[in-house]
C-alpha positions in Angstrom: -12.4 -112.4 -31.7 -8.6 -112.3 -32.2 -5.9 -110.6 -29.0 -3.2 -109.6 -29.1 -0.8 -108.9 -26.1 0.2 -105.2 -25.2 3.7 -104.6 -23.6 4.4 -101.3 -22.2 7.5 -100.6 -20.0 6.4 -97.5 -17.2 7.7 -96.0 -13.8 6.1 -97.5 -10.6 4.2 -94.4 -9.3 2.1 -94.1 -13.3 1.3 -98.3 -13.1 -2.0 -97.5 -12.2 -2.8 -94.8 -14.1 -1.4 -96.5 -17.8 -3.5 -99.4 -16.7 -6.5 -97.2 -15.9 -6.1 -95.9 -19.5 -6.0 -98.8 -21.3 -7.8 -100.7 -19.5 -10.8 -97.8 -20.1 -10.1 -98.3 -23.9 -11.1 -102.2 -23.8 -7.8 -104.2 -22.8 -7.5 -106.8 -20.2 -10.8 -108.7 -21.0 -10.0 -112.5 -20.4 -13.0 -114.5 -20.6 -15.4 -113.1 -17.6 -12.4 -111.5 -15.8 -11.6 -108.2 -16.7 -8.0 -105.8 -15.9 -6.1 -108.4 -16.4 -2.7 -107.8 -16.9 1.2 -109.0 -15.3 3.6 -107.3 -14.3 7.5 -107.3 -13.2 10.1 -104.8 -12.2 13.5 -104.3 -14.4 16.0 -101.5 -15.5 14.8 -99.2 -18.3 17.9 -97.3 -20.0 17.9 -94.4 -22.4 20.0 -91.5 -23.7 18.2 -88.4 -24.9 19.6 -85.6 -27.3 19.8 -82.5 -27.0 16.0 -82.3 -28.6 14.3 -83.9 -25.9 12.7 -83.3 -22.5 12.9 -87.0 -20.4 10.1 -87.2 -17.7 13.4 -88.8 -15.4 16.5 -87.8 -15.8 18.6 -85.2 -18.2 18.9 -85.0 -21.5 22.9 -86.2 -22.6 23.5 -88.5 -19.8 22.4 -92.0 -20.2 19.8 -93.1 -17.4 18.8 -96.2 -15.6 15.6 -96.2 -14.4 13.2 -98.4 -12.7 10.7 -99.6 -14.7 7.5 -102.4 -14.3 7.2 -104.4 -17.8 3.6 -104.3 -17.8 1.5 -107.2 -20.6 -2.6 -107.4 -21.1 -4.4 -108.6 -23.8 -6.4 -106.7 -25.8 -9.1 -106.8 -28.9 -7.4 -106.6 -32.4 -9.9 -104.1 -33.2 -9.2 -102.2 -30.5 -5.5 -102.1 -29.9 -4.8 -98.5 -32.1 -7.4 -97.3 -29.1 -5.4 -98.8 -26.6 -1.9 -97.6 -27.6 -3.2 -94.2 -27.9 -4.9 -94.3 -24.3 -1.6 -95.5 -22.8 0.4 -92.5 -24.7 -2.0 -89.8 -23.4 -1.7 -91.1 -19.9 1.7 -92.1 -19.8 4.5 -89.7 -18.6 7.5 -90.6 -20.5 7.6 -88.2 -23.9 8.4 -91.3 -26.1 6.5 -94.2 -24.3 8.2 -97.7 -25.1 5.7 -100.4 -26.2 5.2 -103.6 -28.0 2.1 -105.4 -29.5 2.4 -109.0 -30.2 0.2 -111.3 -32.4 -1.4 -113.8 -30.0 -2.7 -117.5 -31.7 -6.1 -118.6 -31.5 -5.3 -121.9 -29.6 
């Protein structure tokens, strides 16, 4: 069964409750350990328009805002299950994410 790796960038106080989420949608399996996943603090930045509704911050002034880069692994199959789990619980109105192709080593 191919991974691949699932990045998601998110504010300290919703670290549990994106993990939660995608964990609940079949992520962070690693042979007979399961939620697994790393994390590290960093600076996210952003500048909304006039359009938008940021979860931190106003819209029109660029913010800096702590963030945790948060990685897991997760079932090919079940990645599109994933990303939408850690939207829907997620607070930011455009969550930032990346998935990455993992080799089969």
């Amino acid at each position: 069964m191919a991974n691949v790796k699932l990045v998601w960038f998110v504010p300290l106080e919703a670290l549990q409750q994106t993990r939660s989420a995608v964990f609940s949608a079949g992520a962070g399996q690693i042979g007979g350990y399961e939620r697994c996943s790393w994390y590290t603090p960093g600076t996210g930045t952003f500048l909304g328009d006039e359009t938008t509704s940021p979860a931190l911050g106003d819209s029109g002034r660029e913010e800096h805002v702590p963030e945790l880069r948060v990685e897991t692994v997760v079932p090919a199959e079940r990645i599109a299950a994933a990303v939408a789990a850690l939207c829907a619980a997620h607070p930011y109105e455009e969550p930032a994410y990346d998935v990455y192709p993992l080799l089969d080593t």
